[in-house]
Backbone as ProteinMPNN parsed JSONL, in Angstrom:
{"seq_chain_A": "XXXXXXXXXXXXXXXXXXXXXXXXXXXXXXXXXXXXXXXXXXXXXXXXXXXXXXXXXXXXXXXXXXXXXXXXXXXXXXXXXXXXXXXXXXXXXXXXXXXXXXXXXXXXXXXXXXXXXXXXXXXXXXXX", "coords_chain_A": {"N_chain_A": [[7.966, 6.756, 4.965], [6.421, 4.484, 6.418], [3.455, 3.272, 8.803], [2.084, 0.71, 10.406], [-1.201, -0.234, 11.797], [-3.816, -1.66, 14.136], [-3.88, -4.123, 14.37], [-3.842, -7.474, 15.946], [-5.607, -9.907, 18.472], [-8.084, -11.723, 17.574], [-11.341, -13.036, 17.544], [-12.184, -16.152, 15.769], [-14.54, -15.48, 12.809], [-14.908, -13.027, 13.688], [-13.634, -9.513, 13.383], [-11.734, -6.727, 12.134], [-9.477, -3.741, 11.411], [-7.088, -2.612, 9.675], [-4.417, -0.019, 9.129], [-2.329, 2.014, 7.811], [-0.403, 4.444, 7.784], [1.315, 6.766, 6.186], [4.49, 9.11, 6.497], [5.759, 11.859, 5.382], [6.982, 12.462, 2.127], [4.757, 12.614, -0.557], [2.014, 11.347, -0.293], [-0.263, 10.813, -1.443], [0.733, 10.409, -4.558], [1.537, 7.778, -4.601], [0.904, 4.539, -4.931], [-0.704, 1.431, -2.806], [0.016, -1.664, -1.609], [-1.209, -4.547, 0.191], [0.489, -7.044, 2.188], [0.829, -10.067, 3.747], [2.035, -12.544, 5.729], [2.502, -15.623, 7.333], [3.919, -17.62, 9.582], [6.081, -19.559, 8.248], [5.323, -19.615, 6.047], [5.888, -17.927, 2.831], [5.86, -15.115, 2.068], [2.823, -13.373, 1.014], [0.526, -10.991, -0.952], [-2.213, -9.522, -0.506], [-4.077, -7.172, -1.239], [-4.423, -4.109, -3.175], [-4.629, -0.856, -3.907], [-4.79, 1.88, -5.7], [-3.201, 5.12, -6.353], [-5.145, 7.036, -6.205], [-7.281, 6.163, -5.841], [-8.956, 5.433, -6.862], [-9.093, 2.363, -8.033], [-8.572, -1.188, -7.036], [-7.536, -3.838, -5.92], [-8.461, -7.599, -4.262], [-7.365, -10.183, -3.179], [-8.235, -14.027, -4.074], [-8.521, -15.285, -2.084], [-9.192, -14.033, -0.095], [-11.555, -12.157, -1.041], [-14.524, -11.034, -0.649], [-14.418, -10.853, 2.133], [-12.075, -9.236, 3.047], [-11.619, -5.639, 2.783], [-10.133, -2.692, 0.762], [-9.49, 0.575, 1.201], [-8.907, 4.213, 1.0], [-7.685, 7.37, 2.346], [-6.211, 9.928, 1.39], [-6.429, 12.652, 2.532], [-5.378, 12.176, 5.283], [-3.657, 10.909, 5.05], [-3.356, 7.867, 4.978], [-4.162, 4.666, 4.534], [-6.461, 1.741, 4.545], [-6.978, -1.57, 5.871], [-10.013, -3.506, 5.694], [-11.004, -5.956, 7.644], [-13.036, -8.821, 7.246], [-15.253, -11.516, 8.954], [-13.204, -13.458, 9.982], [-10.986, -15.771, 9.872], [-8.891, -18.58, 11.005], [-7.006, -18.735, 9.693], [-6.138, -16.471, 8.412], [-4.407, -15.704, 10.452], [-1.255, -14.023, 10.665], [1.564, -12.021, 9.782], [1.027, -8.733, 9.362], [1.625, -6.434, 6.564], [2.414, -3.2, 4.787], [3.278, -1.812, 2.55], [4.37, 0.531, -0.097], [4.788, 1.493, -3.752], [5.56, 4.269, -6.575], [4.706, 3.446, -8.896], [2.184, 2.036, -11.053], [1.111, -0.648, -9.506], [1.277, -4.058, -10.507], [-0.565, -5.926, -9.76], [-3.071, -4.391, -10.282], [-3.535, -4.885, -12.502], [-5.196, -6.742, -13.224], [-5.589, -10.259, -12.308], [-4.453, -10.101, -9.883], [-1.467, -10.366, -8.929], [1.232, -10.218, -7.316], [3.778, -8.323, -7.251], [6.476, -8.567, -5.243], [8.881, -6.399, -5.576], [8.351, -4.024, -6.653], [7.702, -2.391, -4.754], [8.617, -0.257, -3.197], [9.007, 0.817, -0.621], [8.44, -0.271, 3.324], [6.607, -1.289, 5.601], [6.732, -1.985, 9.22], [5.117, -3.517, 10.039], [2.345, -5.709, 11.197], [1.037, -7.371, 13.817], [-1.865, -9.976, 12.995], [-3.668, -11.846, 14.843], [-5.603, -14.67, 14.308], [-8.007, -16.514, 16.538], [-9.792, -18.39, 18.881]], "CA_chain_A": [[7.887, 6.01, 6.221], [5.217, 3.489, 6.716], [3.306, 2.515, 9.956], [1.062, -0.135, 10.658], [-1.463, -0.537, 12.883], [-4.828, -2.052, 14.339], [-3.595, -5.887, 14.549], [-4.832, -7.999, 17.287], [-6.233, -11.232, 18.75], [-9.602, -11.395, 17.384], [-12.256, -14.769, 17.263], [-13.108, -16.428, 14.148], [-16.063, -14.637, 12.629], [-14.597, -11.094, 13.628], [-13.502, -8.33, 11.917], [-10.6, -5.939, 12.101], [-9.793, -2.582, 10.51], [-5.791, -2.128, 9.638], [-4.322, 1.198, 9.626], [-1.284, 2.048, 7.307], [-0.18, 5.751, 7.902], [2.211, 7.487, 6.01], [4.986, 10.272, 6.522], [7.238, 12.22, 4.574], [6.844, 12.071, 0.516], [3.373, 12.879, -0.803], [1.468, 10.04, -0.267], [-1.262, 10.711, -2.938], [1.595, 9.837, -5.69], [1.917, 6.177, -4.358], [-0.42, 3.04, -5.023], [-0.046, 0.779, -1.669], [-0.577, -2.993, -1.184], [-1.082, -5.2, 1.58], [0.951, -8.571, 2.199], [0.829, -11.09, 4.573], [3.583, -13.65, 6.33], [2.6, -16.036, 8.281], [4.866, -18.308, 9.977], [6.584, -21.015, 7.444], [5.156, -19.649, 4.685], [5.605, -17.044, 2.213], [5.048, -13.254, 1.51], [1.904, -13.339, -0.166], [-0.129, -10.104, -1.757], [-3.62, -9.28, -0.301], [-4.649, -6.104, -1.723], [-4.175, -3.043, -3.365], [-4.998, 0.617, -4.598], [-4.278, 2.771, -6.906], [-2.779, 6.758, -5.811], [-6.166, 7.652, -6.334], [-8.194, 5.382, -4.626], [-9.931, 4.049, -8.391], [-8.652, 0.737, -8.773], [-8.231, -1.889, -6.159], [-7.396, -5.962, -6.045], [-8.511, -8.278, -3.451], [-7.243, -11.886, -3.778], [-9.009, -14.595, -4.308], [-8.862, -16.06, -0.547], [-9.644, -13.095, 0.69], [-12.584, -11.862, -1.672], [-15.896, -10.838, -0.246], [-14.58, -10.779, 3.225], [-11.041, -8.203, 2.689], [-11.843, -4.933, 1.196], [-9.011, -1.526, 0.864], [-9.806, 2.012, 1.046], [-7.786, 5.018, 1.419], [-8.144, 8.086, 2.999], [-5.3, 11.002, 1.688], [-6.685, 13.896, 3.58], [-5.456, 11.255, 6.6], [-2.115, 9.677, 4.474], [-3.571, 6.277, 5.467], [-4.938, 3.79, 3.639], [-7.002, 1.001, 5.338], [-7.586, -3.208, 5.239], [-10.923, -3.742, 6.338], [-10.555, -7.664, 7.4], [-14.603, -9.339, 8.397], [-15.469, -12.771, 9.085], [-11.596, -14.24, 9.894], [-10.706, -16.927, 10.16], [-7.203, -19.07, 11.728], [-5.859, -19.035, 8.309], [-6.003, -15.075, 8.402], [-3.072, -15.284, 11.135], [-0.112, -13.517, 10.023], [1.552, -10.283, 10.163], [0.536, -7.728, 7.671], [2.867, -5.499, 6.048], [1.852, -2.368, 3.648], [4.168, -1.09, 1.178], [4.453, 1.67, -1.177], [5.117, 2.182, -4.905], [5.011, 5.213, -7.032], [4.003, 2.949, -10.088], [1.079, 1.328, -11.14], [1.776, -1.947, -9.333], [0.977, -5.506, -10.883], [-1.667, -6.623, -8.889], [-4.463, -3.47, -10.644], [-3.36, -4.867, -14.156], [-5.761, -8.287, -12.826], [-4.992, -11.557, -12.224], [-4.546, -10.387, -8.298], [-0.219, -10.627, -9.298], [2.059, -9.059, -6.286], [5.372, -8.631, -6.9], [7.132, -7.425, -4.148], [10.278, -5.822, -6.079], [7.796, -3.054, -7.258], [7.527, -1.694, -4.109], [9.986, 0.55, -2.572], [8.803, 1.417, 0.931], [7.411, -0.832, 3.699], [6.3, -0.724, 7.284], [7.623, -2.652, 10.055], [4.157, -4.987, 10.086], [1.22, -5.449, 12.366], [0.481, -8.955, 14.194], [-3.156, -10.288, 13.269], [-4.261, -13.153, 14.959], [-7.526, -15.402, 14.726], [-7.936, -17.614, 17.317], [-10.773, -18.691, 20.104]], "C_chain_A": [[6.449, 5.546, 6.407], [4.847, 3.311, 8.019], [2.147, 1.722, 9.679], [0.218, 0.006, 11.783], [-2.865, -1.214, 13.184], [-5.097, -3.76, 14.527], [-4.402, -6.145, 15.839], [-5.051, -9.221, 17.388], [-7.619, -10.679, 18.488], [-9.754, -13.406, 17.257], [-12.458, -14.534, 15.825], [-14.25, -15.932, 14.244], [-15.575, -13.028, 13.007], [-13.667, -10.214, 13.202], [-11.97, -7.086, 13.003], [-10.261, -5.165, 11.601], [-7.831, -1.972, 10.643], [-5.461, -0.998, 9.271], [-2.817, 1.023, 8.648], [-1.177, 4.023, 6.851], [0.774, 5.999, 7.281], [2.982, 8.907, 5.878], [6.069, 10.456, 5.942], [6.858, 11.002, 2.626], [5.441, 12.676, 0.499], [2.736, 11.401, -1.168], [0.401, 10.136, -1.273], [-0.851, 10.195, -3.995], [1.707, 8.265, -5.217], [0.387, 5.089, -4.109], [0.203, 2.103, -3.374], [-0.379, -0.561, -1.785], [-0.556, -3.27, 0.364], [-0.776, -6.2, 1.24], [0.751, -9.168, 3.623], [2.071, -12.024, 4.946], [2.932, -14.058, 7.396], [3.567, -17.245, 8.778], [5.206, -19.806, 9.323], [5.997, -21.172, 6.383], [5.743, -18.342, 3.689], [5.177, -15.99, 2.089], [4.009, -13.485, 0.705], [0.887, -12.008, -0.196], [-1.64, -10.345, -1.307], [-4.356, -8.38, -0.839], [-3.71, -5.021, -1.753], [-4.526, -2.199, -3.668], [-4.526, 1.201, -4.889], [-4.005, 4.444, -6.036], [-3.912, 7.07, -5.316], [-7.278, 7.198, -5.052], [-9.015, 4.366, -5.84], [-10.064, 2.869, -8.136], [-8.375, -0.237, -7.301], [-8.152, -3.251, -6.66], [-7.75, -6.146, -4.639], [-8.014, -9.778, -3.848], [-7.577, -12.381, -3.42], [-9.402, -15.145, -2.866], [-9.295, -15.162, 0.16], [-11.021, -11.993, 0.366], [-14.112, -11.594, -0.831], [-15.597, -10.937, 1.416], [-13.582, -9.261, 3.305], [-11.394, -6.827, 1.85], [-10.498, -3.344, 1.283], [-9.887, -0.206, 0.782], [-8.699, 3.038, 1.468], [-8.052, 6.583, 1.495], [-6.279, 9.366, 2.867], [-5.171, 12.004, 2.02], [-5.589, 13.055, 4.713], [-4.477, 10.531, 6.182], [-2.571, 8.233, 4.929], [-4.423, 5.62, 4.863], [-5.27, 2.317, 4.399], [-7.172, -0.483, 4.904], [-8.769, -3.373, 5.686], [-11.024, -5.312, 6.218], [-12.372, -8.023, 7.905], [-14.528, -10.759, 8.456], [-13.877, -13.591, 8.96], [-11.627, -15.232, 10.41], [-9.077, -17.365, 10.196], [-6.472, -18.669, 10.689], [-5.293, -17.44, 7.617], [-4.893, -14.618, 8.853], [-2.604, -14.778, 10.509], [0.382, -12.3, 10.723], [1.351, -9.703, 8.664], [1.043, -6.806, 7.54], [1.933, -4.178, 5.35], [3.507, -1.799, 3.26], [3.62, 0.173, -0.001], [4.614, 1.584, -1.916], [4.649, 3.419, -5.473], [4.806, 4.475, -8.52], [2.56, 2.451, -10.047], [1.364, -0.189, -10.712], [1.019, -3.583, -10.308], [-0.402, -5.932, -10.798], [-3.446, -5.47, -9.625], [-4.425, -3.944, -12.114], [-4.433, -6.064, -14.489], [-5.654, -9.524, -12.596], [-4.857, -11.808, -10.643], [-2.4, -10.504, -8.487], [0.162, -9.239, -8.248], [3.144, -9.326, -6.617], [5.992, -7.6, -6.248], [8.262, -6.589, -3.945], [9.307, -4.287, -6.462], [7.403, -1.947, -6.398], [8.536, -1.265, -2.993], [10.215, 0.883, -0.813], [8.282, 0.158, 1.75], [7.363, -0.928, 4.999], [6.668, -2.07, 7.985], [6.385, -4.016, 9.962], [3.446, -5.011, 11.377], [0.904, -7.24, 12.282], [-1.005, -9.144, 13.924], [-3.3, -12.019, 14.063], [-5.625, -13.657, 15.244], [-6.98, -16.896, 15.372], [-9.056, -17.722, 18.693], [-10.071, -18.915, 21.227]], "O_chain_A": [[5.485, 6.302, 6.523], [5.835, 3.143, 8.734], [1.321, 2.026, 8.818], [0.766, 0.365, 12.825], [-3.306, -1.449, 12.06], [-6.132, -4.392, 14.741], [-5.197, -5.475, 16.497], [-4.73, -9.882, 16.401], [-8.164, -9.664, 18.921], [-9.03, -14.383, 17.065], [-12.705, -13.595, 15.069], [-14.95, -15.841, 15.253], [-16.04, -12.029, 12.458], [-12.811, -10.667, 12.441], [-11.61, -6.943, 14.171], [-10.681, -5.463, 10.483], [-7.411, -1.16, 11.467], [-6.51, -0.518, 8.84], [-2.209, -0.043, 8.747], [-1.716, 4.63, 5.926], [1.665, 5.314, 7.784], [2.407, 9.831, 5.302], [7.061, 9.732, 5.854], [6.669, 9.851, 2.234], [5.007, 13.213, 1.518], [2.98, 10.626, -2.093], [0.371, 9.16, -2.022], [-1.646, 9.507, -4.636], [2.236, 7.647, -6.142], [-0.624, 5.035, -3.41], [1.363, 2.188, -2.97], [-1.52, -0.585, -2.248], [-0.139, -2.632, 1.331], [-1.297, -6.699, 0.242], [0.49, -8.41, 4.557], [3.052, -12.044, 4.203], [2.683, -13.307, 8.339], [3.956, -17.852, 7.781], [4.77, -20.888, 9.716], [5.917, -22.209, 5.724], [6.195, -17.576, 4.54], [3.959, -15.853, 1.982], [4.288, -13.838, -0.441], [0.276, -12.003, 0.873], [-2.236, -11.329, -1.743], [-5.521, -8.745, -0.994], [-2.735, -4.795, -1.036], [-5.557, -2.666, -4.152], [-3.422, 1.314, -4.357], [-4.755, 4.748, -5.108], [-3.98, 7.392, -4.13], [-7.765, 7.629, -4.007], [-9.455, 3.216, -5.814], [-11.163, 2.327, -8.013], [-7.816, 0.43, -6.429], [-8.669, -3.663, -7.699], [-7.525, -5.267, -3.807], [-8.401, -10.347, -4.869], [-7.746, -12.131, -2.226], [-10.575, -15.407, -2.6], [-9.868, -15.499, 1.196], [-11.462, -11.206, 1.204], [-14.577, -12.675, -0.47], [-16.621, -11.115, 2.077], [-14.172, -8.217, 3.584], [-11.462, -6.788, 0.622], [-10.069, -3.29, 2.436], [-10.983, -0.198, 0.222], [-7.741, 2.725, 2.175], [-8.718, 7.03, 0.561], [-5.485, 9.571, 3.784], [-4.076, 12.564, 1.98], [-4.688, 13.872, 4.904], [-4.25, 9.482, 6.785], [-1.625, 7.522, 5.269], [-5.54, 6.098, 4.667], [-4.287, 1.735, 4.859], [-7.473, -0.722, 3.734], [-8.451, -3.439, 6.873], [-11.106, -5.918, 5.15], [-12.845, -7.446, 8.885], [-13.54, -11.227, 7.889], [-13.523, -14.209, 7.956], [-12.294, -15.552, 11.393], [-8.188, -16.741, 9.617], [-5.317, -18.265, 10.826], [-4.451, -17.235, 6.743], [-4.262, -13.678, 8.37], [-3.154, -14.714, 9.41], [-0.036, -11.722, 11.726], [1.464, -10.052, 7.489], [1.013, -6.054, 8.514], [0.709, -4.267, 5.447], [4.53, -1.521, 3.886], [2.512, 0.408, -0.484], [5.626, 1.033, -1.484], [3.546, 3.835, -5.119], [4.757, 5.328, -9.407], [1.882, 2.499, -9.021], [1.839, -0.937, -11.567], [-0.197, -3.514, -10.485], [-1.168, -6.221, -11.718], [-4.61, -5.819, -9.429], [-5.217, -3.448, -12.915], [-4.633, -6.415, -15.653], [-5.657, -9.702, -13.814], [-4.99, -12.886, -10.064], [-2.169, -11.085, -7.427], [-0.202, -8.063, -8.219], [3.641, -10.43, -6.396], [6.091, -6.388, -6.437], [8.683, -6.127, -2.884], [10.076, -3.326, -6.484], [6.937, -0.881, -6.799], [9.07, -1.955, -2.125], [11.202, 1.091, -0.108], [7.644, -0.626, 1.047], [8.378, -0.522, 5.564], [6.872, -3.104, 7.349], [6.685, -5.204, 9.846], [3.829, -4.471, 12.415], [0.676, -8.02, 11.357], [-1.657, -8.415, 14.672], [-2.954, -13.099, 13.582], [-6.477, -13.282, 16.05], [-6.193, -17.794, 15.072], [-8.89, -16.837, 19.531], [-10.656, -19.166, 22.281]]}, "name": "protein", "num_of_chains": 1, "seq": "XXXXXXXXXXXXXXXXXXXXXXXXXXXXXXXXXXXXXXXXXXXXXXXXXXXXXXXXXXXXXXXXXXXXXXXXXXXXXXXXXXXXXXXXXXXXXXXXXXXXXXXXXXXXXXXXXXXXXXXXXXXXXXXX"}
C-alpha cells in the first residue's frame, strides 16, 4: 500500500518535497518510481531508485531540478521537485516493483507494466 503526499499549489521558481510512504510488505525489497499525468497527456516516468537507495534516474526534463531519495528506516521514499515550472503540473503517482526496473538500466525507460503497486496520486500544481 502506497501513499502519496506533499502536492500543492506552488509559484514558478518553487520547490516541493513529495512524500511516498509505504505499508505492509518490506519496503527495502522494492525499487520505486515516480510518474506523472497531466491532463490530456500521458503517463510519463520521472524518476527512480533502486531497493537500496544506489542507483537512481532522473529524466531528461526534469534533470538538475528533480532529484529521489529514500529513507527505509521511514518506508518512504521522496521527489524533491526545485525551480517548477507550469509544465510540472500534474498528478504524481509512485509505484512499486520488486525488480530492477527499466529506467536504472539508462536511457531514463519507464515501463509501467513492471510495476505492481501504486498510490492513489498527489495533485502538483505550478501556477502564479
Amino acid at each position: 500500500h502506497l501513499v502519496e503526499s506533499g502536492g500543492g499549489l506552488v509559484q514558478p521558481g518553487g520547490s516541493l518535497r513529495l512524500s511516498c510512504e509505504a505499508s505492509g510488505g518490506t519496503f527495502n525489497y522494492y525499487a520505486i518510481g515516480w510518474f506523472r499525468q497531466a491532463p490530456g497527456k500521458e503517463r510519463e516516468g520521472v524518476s527512480c531508485i533502486s531497493s537500496s537507495g544506489g542507483l537512481t534516474d532522473v529524466t531528461n526534463s526534469v534533470k538538475g531540478r528533480f532529484t529521489i531519495s529514500r529513507d527505509n528506516a521511514k518506508n518512504t521514499v521522496y521527489l524533491h521537485m526545485n525551480n517548477l515550472k507550469p509544465e510540472d503540473t500534474a498528478v504524481y503517482y509512485c509505484a512499486a516493483t520488486p525488480q530492477m526496473p527499466s529506467c536504472l538500466y539508462g536511457g531514463s525507460h519507464y515501463v509501467f507494466k513492471e510495476y505492481a503497486y501504486w498510490g492513489q496520486g498527489t495533485q502538483v500544481t505550478v501556477s502564479s
